[in-house]
N, C-alpha and C positions, 0 to 999 in steps of 0.2 A: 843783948836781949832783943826778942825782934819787937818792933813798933805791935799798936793795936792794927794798925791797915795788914801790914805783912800778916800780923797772926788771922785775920780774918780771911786773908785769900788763902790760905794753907789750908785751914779748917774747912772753907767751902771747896775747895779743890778735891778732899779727902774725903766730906760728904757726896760730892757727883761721883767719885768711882767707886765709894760703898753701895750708892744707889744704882751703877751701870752694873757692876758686880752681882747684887742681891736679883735684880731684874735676868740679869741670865741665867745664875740656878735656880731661879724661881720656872724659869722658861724652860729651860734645857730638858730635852724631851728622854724619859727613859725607856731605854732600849732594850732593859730586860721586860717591859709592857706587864708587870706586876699589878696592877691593877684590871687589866686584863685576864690572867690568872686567877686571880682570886674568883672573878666571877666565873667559870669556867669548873672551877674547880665545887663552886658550891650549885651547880646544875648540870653538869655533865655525872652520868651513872654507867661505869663498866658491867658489863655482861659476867655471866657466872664465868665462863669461858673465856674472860681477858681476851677477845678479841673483836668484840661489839661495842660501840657505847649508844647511849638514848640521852636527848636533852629534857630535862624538867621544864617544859618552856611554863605549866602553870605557877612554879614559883619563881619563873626570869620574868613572867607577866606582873606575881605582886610584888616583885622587887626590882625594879629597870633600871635606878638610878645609878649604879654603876657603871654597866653599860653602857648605860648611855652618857656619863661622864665619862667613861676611856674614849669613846665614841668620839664626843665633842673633842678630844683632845687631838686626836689622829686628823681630823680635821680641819684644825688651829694651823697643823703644820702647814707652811711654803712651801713652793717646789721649790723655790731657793735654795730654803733649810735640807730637803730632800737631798738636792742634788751635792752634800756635801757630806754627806753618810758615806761607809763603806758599800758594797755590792751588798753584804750580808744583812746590814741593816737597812738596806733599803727594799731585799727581798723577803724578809721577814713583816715588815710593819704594810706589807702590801694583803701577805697570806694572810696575816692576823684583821685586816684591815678588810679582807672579803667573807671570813670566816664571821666576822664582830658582827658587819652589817646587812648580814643574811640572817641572823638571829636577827637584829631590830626588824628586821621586815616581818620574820612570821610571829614577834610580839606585837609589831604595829597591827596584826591581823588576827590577833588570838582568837575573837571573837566570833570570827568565822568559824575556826576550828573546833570552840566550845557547841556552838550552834550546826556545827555540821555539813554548814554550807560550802566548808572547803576541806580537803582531807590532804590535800598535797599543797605544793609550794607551785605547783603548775596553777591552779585552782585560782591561784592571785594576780594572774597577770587576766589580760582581755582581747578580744578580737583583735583590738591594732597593735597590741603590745602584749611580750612576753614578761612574767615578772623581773627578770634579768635582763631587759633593757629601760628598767623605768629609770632613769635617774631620780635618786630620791635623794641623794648624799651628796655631799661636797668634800674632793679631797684633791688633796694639789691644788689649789685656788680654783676648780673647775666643779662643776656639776656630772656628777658621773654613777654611771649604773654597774651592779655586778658584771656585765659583760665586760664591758670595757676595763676594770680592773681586771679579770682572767686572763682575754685574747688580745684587749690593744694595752696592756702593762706590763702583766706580769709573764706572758707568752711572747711576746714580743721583745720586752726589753734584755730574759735570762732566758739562759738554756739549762735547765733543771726539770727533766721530764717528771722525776719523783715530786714535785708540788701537783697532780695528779690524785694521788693519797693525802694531798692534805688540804685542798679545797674541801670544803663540805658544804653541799647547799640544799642542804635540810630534808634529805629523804632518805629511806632508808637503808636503800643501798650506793647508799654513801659510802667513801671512806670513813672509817670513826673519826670524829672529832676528839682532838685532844684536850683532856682536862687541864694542858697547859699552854702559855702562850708561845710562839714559836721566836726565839733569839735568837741574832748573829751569831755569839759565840758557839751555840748549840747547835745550829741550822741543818747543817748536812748530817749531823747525828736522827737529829730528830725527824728529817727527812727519810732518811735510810730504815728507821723505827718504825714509820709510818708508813711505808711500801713492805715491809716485813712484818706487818700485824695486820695489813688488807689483803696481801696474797696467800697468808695463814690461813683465813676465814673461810671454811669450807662452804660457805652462805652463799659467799657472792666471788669464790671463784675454786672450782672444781675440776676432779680429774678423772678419767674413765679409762681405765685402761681395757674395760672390755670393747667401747667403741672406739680407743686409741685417742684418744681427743681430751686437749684441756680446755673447758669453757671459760673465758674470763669476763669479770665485770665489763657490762655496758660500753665503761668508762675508756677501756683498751679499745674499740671500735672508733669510737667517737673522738678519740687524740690520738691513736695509732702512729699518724704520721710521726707526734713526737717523738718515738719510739725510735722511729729507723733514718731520723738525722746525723744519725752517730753522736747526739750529744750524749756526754758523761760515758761514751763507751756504748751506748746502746745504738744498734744498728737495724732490729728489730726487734718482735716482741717476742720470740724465742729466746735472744740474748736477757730478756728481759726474765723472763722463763729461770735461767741458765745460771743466774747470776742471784736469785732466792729461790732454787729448788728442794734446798731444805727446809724451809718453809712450809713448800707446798704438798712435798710428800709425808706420807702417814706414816712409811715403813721401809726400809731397804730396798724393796721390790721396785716400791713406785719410785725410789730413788733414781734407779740404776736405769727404770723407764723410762723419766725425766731428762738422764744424762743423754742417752739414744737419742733424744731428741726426732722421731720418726713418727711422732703426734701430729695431727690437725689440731686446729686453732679455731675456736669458736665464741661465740659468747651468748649470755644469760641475759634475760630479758629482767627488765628493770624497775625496780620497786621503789615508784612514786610517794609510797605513803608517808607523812609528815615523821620525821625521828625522832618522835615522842619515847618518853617511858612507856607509855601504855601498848608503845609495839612491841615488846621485849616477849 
């Protein structure tokens, strides 16, 4: 039989790594970001056309605490803890993690928007500073602003030209935001979804074949280059073209116009306004 000292060092021995145990799945961050979904899902609104969406920011305004507890949590994390994730989960909880804290900024500002005084997401920034260089957040143990998680994280550290389509920062000719969070497992699916439900939208990227010319969003001017690094295969933004042409065509014709590939390349001037419901 063991002594009472023996049974007592057992029993404490057995309580610290119930306690080290219980303290990691209590911490252990999830990656399917399901809490992030959930609110996404009860403020994001698809277009009749399945190929729009508008955010309810007036009910992400009376109800934040979600948000802003996934929020708090994405920011809990260590670049320690980061740097020991897959690729996928570290490219996902960044997207989701630009997308999350572009909403808290235009709820931090609703108020403007109700009042009028700002109608866009440009509207919030000021003379010395663009809204996407404010640092307002903290992630990776650092103080950091949307720019820096786009161009010095998440463009810099992956080559994934399709996150493109899934940044959204809050206007309307945005890529649609998705009603779900973006996961590792799913990543390049939901990737691929998301550049083939933007180049669908005849809104914000069009085709003329009487002037021979495809227009595309803003946003192919503006990252371009990313286009024609040859990551993921893409060399240009024809290949880009090339590779969702059925997407983008209506009909056989423009199909076979598409494939020809003998198009100019243009783009559409770009719709600031806040991606409310009330623009639908």
């Amino acid at each position: 039989m063991l002594n009472k000292l023996t049974h007592g060092k057992i029993l404490g021995c057995t309580v610290t790594v119930f306690l080290l145990v219980s303290s990691t799945m209590v911490q252990a961050f999830d990656h399917q970001h399901q809490l992030f979904t959930q609110v996404l899902r009860e403020i994001v609104q698809l277009s009749p056309n399945k190929k729009q969406t508008r955010v309810d920011y007036e009910q992400l305004n009376k109800q934040p605490e979600s948000l802003n507890q996934y929020l708090a949590l994405l920011s809990s994390v260590k670049k320690s803890e980061y740097q020991l994730w897959t690729n996928q989960e570290q490219l996902s909880f960044l997207i989701n993690a630009y997308n999350g804290f572009t909403l808290q900024l235009i709820n931090q500002n609703y108020a403007k928007f109700q009042s009028a005084k700002a109608e866009s997401i440009k509207d919030l920034g000021s003379f010395f500073s663009s809204p996407w260089k404010q640092g307002f957040f903290t992630l990776l143990d650092e103080k950091r602003s949307l720019d820096n998680v786009e161009h010095d994280m998440i463009r810099a550290w992956f080559e994934r030209p399709r996150i493109h389509a899934a940044l959204v920062c809050a206007a309307v000719s945005c890529p649609p935001l998705r009603n779900q969070a973006f996961v590792a497992d799913k990543l390049d699916q939901q990737l691929d979804d998301q550049m083939r439900q933007f180049l669908s939208d005849d809104q914000r990227n069009t085709l003329s074949q009487k002037d021979n010319s495809v227009n595309l969003s803003s946003i192919f001017k503006w990252y371009g280059d990313d286009f024609e690094k040859g990551q993921q295969g893409f060399t240009s933004l024809k290949d880009l073209i090339k590779v969702y042409q059925k997407e983008m065509a209506d009909d056989p014709q423009q199909l076979t116009w598409l494939q020809n590939q003998e198009f100019s390349i243009g783009f559409l001037d770009y719709d600031w306004r806040l991606n409310d419901i009330s623009t639908f």
